[in-house]
C-alpha positions in Angstrom: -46.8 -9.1 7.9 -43.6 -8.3 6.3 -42.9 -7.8 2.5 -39.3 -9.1 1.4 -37.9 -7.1 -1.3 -34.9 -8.9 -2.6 -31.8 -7.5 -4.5 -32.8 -8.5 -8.0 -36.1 -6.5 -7.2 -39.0 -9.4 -7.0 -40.9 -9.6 -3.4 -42.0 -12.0 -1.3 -44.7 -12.2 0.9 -45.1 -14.0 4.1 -47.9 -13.8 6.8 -45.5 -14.2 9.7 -42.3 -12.5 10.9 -39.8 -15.1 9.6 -35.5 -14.8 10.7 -32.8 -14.5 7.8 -31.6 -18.2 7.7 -35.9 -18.9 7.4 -36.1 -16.2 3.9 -32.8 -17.8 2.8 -34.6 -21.5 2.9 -37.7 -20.4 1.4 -35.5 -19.1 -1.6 -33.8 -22.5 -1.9 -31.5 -24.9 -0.3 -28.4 -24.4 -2.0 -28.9 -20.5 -0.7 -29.6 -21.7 3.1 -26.4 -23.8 3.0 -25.0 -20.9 2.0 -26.0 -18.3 4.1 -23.2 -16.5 6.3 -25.1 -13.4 7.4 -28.2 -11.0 5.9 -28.1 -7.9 4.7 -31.6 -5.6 6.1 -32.0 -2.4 5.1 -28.6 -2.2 4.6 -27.1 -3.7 7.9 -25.5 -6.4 8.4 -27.0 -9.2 10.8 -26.5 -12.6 11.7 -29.0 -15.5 9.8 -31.1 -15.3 13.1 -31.6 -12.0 13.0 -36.1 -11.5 13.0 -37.5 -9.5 10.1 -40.7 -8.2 11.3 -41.5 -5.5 8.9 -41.4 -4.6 5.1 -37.6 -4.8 4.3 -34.9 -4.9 1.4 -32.7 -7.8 2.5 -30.3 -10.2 0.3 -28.1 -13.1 2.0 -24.2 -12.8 2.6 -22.2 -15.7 1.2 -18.8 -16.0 0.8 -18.4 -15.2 -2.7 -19.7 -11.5 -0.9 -17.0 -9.4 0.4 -19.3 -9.1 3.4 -19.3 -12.3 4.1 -15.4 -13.0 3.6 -15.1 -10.5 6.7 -17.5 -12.2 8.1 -15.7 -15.6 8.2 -12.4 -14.3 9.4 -14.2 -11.9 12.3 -15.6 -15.1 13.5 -12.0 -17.0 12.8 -10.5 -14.5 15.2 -13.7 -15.9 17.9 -12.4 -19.5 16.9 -9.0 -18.4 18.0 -9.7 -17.1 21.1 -12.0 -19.6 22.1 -9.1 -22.1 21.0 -6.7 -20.3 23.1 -9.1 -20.3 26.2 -9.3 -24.0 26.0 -5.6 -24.6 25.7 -4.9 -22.1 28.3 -7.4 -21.0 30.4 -5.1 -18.5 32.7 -4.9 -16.4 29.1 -6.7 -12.9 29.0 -8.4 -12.1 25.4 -8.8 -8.3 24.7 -9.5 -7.4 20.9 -9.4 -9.5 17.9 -10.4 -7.3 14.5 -10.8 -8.0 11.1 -7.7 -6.9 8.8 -6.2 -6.7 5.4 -6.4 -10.8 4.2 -6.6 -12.1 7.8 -7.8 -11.0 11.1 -5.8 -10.6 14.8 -6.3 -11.3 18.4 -4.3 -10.1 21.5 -4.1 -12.0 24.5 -2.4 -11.2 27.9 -0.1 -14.2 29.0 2.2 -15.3 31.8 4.5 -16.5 29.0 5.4 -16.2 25.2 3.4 -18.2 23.3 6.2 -20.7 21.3 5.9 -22.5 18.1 4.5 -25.6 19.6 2.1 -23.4 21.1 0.5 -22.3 18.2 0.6 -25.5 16.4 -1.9 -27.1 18.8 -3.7 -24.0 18.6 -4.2 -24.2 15.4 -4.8 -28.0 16.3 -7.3 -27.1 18.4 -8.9 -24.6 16.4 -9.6 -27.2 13.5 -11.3 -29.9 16.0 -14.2 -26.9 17.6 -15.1 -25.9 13.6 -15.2 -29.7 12.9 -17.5 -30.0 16.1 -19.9 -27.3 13.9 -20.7 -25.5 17.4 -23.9 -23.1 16.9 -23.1 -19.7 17.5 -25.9 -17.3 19.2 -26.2 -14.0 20.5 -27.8 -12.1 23.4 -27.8 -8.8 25.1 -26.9 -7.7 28.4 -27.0 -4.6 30.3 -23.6 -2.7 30.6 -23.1 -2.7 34.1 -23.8 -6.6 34.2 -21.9 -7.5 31.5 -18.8 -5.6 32.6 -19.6 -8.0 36.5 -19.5 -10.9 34.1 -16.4 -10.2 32.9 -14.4 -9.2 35.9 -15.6 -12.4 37.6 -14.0 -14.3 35.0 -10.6 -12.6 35.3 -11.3 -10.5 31.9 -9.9 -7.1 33.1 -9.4 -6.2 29.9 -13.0 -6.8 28.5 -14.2 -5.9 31.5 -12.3 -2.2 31.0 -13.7 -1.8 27.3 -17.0 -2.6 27.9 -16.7 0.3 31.3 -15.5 2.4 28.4 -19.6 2.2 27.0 -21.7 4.7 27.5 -23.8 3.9 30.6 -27.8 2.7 29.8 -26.1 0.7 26.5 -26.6 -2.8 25.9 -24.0 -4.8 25.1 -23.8 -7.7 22.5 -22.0 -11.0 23.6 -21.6 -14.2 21.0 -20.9 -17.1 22.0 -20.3 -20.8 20.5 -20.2 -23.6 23.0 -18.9 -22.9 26.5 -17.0 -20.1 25.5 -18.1 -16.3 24.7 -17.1 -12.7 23.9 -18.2 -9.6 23.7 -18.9 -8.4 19.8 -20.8 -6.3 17.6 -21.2 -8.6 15.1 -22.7 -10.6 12.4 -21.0 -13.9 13.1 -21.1 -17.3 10.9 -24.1 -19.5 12.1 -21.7 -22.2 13.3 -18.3 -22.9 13.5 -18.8 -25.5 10.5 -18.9 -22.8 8.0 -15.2 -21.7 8.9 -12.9 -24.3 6.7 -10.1 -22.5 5.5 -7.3 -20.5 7.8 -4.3 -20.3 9.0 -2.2 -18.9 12.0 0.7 -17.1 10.4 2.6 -15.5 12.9 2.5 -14.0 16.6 3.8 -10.5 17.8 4.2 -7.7 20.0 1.5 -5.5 21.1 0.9 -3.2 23.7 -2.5 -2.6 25.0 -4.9 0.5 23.3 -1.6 0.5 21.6 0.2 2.6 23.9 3.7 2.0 24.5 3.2 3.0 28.1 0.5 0.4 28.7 1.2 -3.7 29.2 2.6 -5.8 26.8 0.5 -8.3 24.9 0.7 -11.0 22.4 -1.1 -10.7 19.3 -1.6 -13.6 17.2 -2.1 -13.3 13.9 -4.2 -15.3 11.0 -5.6 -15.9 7.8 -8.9 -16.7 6.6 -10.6 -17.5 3.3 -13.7 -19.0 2.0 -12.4 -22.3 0.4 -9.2 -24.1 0.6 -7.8 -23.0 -2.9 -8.0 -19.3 -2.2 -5.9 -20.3 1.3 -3.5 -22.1 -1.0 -3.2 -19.5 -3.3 -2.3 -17.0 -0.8 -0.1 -18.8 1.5 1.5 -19.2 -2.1 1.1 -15.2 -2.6 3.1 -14.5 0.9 6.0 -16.9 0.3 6.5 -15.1 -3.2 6.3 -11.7 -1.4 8.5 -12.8 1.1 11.1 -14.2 -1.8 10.8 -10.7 -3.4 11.0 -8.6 -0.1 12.6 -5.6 -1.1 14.8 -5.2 2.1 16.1 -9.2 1.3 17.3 -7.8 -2.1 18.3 -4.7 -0.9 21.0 -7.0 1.6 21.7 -9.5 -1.4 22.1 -7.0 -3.9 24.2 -4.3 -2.0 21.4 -1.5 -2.6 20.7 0.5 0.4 21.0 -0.6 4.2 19.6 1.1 7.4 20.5 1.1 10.8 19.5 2.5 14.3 21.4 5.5 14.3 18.7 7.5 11.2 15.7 5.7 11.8 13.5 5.2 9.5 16.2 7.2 6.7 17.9 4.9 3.6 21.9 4.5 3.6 22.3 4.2 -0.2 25.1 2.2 -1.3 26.6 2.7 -4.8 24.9 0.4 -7.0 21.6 1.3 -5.1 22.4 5.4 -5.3 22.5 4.5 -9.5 19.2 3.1 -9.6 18.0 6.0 -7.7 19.3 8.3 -10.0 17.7 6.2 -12.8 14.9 7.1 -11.3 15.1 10.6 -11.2 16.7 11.1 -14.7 13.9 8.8 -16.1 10.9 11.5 -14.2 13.4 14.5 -15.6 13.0 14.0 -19.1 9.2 12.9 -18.8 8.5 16.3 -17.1 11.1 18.2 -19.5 8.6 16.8 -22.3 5.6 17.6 -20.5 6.7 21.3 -20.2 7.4 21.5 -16.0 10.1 23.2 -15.2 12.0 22.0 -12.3 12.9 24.1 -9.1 13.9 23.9 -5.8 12.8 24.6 -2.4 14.3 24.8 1.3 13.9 22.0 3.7 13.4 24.2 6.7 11.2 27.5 7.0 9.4 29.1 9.5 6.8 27.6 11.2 4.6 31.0 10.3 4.3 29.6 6.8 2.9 26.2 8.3 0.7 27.9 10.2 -0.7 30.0 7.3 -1.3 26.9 5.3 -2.8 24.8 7.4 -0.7 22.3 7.6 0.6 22.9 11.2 -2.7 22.3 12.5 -3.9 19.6 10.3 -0.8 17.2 9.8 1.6 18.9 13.3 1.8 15.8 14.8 3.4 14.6 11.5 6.0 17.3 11.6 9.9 17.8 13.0 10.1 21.0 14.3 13.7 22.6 15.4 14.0 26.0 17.8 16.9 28.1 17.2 18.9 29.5 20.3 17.3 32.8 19.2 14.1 31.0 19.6 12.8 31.2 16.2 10.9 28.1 15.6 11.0 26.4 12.2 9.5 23.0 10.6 11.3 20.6 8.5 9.0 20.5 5.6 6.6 17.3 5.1 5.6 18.6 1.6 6.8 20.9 -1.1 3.6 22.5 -1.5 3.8 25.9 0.0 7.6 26.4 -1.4 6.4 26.2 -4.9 3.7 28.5 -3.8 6.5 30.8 -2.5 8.5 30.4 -6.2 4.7 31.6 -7.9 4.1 34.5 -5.9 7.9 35.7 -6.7 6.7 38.7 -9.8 3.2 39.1 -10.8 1.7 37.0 -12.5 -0.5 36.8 -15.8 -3.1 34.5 -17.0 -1.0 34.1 -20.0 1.8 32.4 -17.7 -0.8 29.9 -16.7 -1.0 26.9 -16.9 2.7 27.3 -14.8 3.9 23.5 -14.0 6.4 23.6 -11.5 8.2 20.4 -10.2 10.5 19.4 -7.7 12.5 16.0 -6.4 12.3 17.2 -3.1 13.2 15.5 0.3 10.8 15.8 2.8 10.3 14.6 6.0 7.4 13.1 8.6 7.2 11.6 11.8 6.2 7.7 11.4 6.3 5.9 14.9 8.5 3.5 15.0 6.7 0.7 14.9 5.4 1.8 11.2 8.5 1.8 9.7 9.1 -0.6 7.6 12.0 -0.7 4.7 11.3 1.3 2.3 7.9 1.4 2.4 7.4 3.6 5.4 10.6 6.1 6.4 10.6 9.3 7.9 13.0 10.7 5.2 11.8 10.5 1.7 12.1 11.7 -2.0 8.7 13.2 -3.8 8.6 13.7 -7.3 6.3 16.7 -6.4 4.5 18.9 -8.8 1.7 22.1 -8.8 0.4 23.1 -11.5 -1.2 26.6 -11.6 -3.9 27.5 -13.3 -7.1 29.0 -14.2 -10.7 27.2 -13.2 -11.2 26.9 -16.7 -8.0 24.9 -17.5 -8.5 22.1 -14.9 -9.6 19.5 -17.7 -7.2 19.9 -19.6 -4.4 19.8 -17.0 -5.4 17.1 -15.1 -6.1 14.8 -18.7 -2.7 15.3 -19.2 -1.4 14.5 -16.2 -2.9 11.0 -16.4 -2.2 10.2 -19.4 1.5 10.8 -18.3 1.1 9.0 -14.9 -0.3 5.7 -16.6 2.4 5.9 -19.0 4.8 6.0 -17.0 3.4 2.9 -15.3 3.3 1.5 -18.3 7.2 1.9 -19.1 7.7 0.3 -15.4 5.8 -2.7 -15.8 3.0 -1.8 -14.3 0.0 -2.2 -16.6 -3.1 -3.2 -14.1 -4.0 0.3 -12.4 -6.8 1.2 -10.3 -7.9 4.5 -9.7 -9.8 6.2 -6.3 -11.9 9.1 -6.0 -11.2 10.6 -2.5 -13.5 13.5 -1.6 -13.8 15.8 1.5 -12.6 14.4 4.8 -13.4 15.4 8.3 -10.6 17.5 9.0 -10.3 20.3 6.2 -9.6 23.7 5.0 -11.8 25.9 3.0 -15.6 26.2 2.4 -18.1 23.9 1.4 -18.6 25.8 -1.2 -15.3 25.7 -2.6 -15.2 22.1 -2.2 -18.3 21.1 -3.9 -16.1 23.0 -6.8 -13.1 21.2 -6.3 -14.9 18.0 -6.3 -17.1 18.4 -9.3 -14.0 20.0 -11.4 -11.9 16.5 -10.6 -14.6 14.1 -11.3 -15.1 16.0 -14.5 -11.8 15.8 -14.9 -11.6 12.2 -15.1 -14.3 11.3 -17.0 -13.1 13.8 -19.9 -9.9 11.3 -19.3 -12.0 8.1 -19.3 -11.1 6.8 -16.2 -12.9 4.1 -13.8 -13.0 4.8 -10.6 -14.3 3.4 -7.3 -15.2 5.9 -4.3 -12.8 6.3 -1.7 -14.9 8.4 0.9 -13.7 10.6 3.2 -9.8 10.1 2.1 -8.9 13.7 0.3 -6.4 15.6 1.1 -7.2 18.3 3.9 -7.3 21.0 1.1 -8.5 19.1 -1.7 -9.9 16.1 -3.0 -7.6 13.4 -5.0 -7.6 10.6 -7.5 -5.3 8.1 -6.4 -3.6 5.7 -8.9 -3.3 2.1 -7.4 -0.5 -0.2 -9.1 -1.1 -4.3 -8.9 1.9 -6.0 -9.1 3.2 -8.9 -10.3 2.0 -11.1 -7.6 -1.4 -9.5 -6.7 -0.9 -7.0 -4.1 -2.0 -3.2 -4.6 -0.2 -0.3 -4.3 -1.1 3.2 -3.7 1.9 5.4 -5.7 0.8 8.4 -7.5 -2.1 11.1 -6.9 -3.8 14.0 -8.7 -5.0 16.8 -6.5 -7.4 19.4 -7.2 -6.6 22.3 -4.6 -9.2 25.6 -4.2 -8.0 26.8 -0.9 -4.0 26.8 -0.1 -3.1 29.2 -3.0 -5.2 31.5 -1.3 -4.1 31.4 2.4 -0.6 31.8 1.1 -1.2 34.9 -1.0 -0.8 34.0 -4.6 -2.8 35.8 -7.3 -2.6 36.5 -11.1 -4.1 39.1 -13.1 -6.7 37.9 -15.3 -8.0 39.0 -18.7 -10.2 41.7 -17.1 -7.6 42.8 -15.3 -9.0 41.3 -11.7 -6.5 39.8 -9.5 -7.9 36.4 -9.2 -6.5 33.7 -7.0 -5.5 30.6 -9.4 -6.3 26.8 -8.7 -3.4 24.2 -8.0 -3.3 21.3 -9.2 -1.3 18.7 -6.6 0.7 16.2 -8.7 3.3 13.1 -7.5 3.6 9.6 -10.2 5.7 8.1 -8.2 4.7 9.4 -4.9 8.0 8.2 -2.8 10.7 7.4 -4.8 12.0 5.6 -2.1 8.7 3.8 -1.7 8.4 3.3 -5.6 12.3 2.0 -5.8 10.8 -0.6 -3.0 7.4 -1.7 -5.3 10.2 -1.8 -8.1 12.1 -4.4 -6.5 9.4 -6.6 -5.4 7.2 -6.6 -8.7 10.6 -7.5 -10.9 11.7 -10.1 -8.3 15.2 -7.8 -8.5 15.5 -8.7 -12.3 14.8 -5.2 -13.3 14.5 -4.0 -16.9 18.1 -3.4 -18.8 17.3 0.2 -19.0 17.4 0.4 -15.2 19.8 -2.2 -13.8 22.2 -0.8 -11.7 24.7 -2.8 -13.3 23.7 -4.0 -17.2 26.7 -6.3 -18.3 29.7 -8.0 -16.6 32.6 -9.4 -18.6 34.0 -12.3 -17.3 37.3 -13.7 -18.8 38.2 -17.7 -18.2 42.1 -17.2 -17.8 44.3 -14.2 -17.4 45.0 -14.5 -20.9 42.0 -12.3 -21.9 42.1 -10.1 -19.1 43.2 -7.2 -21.2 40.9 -8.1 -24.2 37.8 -8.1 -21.2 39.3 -4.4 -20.0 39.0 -3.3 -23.6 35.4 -4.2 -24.2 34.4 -2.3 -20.9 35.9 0.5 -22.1 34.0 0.0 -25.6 30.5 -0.3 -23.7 30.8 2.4 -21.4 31.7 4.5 -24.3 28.5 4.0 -25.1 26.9 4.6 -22.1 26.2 1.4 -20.8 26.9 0.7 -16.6 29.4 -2.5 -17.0 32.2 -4.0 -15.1 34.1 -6.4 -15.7 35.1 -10.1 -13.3 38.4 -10.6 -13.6 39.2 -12.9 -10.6 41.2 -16.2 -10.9 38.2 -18.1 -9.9 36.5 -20.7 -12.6 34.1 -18.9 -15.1 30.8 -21.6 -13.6 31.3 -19.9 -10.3 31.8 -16.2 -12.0 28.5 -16.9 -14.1 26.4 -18.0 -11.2 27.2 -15.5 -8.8 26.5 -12.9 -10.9 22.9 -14.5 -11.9 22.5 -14.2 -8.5 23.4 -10.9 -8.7 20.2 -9.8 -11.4 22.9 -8.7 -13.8 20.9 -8.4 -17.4 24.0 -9.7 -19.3 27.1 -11.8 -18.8 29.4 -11.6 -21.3 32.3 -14.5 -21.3 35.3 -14.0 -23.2 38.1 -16.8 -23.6 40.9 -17.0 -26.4 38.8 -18.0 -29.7 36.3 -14.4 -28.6 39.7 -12.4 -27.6 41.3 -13.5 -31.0 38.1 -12.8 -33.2 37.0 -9.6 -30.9 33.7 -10.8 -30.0 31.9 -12.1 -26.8 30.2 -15.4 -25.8 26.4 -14.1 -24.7 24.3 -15.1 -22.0 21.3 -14.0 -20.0 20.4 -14.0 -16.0 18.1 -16.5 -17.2 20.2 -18.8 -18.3 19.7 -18.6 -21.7 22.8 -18.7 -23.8 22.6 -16.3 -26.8 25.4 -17.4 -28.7 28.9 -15.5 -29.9 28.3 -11.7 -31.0 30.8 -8.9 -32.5 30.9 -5.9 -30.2 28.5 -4.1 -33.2 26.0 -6.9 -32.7 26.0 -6.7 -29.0 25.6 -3.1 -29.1 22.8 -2.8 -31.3 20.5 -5.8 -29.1 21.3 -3.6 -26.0 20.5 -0.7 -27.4 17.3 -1.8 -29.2 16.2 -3.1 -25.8 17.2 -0.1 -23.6 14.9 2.4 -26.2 12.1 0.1 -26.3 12.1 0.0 -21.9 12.2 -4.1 -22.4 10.6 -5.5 -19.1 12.1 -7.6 -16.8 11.6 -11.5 -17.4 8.9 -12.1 -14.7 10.3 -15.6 -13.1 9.2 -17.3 -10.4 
């Protein structure tokens, strides 16, 4: 009879096989009320899952990630079971578990409207009030796949033919209504008390564009009312902060059908951009890189050699010349800066050699990934290699953190997370080589005493990676910068040194981007600050502002005085009352508004306020200069507002 070993380590005995929910109300009440799901041996099963033998198992609740994916995989089954009822002619097809929420895609004579998915909702409310049991059985393939087609579920009826032949298949059901599923699911519908429908979409089936056209409704689940609250609260923030919003309001950057997926920068926005890049220049000047670089088109023979063509091709543009020569548009600067180290021969006293480059580079995103900013097809990296002996890795890669979390640090960004990533399926080089790579980075970071979590199977194809996760101002991670350790592509591309023995050895590169994107950065920018970005980076830092035409010359003159000093200010001199100048440019995120009327124009000074509202007071031009420059050295953050 089986022996229960639990997760704090003590055992219980029982002299019958007993089913998860049964272990759970032996332990205690509280813990059977609890109970979403078990955990046996590892696996996940539902609380009626039979233990029959010796096990490890502990008991999912919601306060267990497990058990949150739990509730909205089996809010997805309250959807579709919702739909069915409201609209029995509707197909269901898939409905997974996803970042916050979960999905599901129904075939439909007709678009599902507003009202539609209010009483869906509606009706989605009244079956978990109703605290329908859920169960599972098994059926053979071949019947299940007749069970489906003669309800009119082609689609289930097509992914379940899709099975190997001889499999059974798992359907759940709660009340009258069922689905096929893998599984674990709640108990009953009871346990699901928090969620939300957000939105409803395009989708085409196996999401190909040459298949049908679906509807995919999508929603949000959490354990507990609060969390719901707090992130329905989290998503109208985002949505206030979207970058592409402020990139409309604050005449940044626009983009249009014509370049997909490619930025037009507009003046202001083409400043902050250049912020950007002068900000990494003298961080890497400092660090002793030296900048170079590289052509945006070379042979294809060169992608070939590195691997890249085979391993990331469908990512790639590729143009054919009329002489037939065909050549790639380059998706990463890594085997140009190769090409720059193999120019001369090198020594082992050149190395470590840190090489950077703000190069543009392209890939193919489908269309339907794009999104702002955040996903083009044409970006900006602020790529580095560092070459370098085995021996030197530590060093190198310390350094290189404790430069990448500073420079978060000057951004506003001071919760980071960092990822190991190790080998992945598809990959270049040796095992061998890789259990080398792997153990170098992971010393790497503990000499730099970092905590990680494991991100399995996620390296790069020639090397594994730390990854450095930002979280911004309202919750949400980002992934921006990466260190990766890289024993394979200086090799297939020729490069060598001579050592101290005088062996040619092939040296170890060290893969390097903070910001990543620059384009995808400037787009995090903009959404942690709210558009209120530090002084030190606002595309515009002052505005003068007279109140008649009187001090229109007197507001020219102290323009001139700023940018002197190399401040970005303009001045408002538009017969329109000074309320409406002020306001507008709050709107704007301007750091400073400076108002001049005759008492500032006679005495030379300036009348002080902030975006925020907050009125400073008169200043002389000295005074002015030395708060704005005080702030600019010391990277002042943005006032975080909501």
């Amino acid at each position: 009879m089986p022996v229960v070993t639990l997760p704090d380590g003590s055992t219980r005995s029982f002299d019958h096989p007993l089913t998860v929910a049964e272990l759970a109300a032996d332990i205690g009440p509280g813990l059977a009320r609890a109970a979403l799901a078990g955990r046996v041996d590892g696996r996940l099963v539902d609380t009626s899952f039979r233990i029959t033998a010796d096990a490890a198992v502990g008991i999912v609740t919601d306060k267990d990630p497990d058990g949150l994916d739990i509730i909205r995989h089996s809010t997805a089954h309250l959807l579709a079971q919702a739909v069915k009822s409201l609209f029995p002619g509707a197909q269901v097809t898939i409905g997974p578990v996803i970042e916050d929420g979960f999905y599901y895609d129904f075939a439909f004579e007709r678009p599902f409207t507003p009202d539609d998915i209010e009483a869906i909702e509606a009706k989605m409310r009244e079956l978990a009030a109703a605290d329908l049991a859920v169960s599972r059985r098994v059926l053979p393939r071949d019947e299940a796949v007749r069970v489906f087609s003669e309800l009119g579920e082609k689609y289930k009826a097509e992914i379940i033919a899709g099975i190997p032949a001889g499999e059974e298949i798992g359907l759940y059901g709660q009340g009258d209504w069922f689905d096929l599923c893998r599984g674990p699911h709640v108990p009953s519908t009871g346990k699901l008390r928090a969620f939300k429908l957000t939105k409803v979409a395009g989708a085409y089936w196996r999401g190909d564009s040459r298949n049908e056209m679906l509807q995919r409704i999508y929603g949000t689940a959490w354990a507990d009312e609060k969390s719901l609250k707090d992130y329905l609260h989290r998503i109208e923030e985002a949505e206030k902060r979207d970058h592409r919003r402020l990139g409309r309001e604050l005449d940044l950057f626009h983009f249009q059908e014509e370049a997909p997926g490619a930025v037009f920068w507009h003046p202001k926005g083409w400043t902050l951009f250049q912020q950007l890049i002068d900000y990494m220049r003298e961080r890497q000047d400092q660090a002793g890189y030296q900048e170079v670089n590289t052509p945006e088109i070379m042979d294809r023979s060169l992608w070939e050699k590195s691997g890249h063509l085979e391993k990331f091709g469908e990512n790639m543009f590729l143009t054919r010349t009329p002489d037939e020569r065909v050549y790639a548009i380059k998706p990463m600067n890594c085997p140009g800066h190769i090409q720059v180290f193999n120019q001369g021969l090198r020594s082992y006293r050149d190395l470590p050699l840190r090489l950077c480059e703000f190069g543009k580079v392209h890939r193919y995103e489908p269309s339907g990934a794009l999104h702002g900013l955040m996903r083009v097809r044409a970006f900006t990296q602020d790529d580095a290699h560092v070459f370098c002996t085995e021996e030197q890795i530590t060093a190198e890669s310390v350094a290189i953190t404790d430069l990448t979390l500073g420079i978060y640090r000057d951004f506003g960004f001071d919760d980071i997370r960092i990822k190991f990533s190790d080998r992945p399926e598809r990959r270049v080089g040796s095992d061998e080589s890789w259990d080398r790579a792997e153990a170098a980075l992971l010393a790497a970071a503990e000499a730099a005493g970092l905590e990680m979590s494991r991100n399995p199977g996620e390296g790069a194809f020639y090397g594994p990676k730390l990854e450095f996760v930002l979280r911004d101002a309202i919750g949400r991670d980002w992934q921006c910068g990466t260190l990766q350790v890289d024993f394979n592509l200086p090799g297939r591309l020729g490069a060598s040194y001579i050592a101290a023995d005088s062996q040619r050895r092939v040296p170890v590169m060290l893969h390097r981007a903070m910001f990543g994107s620059l384009e995808r950065f400037y787009g995090i920018l903009l959404e942690h600050h709210a558009g209120r970005l530090p002084l030190w980076l606002a595309p515009l830092q002052a505005v003068v502002l007279n109140i008649t035409d009187r001090q229109a010359e007197f507001a020219r003159s102290m323009v001139e005085v700023l940018e002197k000093q190399g401040l970005r200010v303009a001045a408002d001199l538009r017969n329109e009352k000074v309320g409406f100048k002020i306001r507008e440019h709050t709107l704007q995120r301007v750091p400073y508004l400076l108002v001049v009327g005759d008492r500032e124009a006679e005495s030379r000074t300036v009348a002080v306020r902030t975006r925020d509202g907050k009125d400073l007071g008169t200043m002389s031009i000295e005074t002015l200069l030395q708060r704005l420059g005080a702030e600019i050295a010391s990277r002042g953050r943005a006032v975080m507002e909501d």
